[in-house]
C-alpha positions, 0 to 999 in steps of 0.5 A: 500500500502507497496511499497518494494525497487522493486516496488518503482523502478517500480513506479519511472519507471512509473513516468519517462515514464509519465504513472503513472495515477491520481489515482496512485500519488493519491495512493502514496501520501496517502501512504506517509501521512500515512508512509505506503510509507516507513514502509518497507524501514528498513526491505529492510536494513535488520535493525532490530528493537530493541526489536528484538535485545534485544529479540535475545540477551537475548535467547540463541541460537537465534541470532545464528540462525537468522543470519544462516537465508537466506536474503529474510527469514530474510526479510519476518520475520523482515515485518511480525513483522513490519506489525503486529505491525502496525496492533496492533497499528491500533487496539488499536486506533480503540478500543479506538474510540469505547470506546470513542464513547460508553461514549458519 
């Protein structure tokens, strides 16, 4: 679960008519634990992370043409990039718990 700015309104809307069911506060609180819940909440600002902003200013041209980007380009860029970055993490940790397990 990656709730965008939208669908948190959509949940809140669930939440204030009482007909968010257990499993869906179950869900949201799953996602609040494991910051699924506001992973996206900066690419909604259209804030860029910092190695973006250091990529664009050291490419000439770059930043340029990110700005020219429509809005909703610039967002589906910027949770590409969030996301995958969640997935690398995911990644080495699970290849350090195979590794751990493979020298035990």
């Amino acid at each position: 679960m990656h709730p965008s700015k939208i669908n948190k309104t959509l949940i809140q809307q669930l939440i204030d008519a009482e007909q968010m069911t257990p499993a869906g506060f179950e869900a949201i609180e799953v996602a609040k634990q494991n910051n699924s819940w506001s992973i996206l909440d900066e690419v909604e600002e259209l804030i860029l992370p910092v190695d973006l902003t250091q990529a664009l200013a050291s490419t000439p041209n770059s930043d340029t043409f990110f700005d020219q980007l429509s809005g909703s380009d610039k967002r589906n860029l910027l949770q590409w990039l969030v996301l995958a970055k969640q997935m690398k993490h995911v990644k080495n940790g699970s290849e350090k718990l195979l590794n751990l397990q493979i020298k035990n």
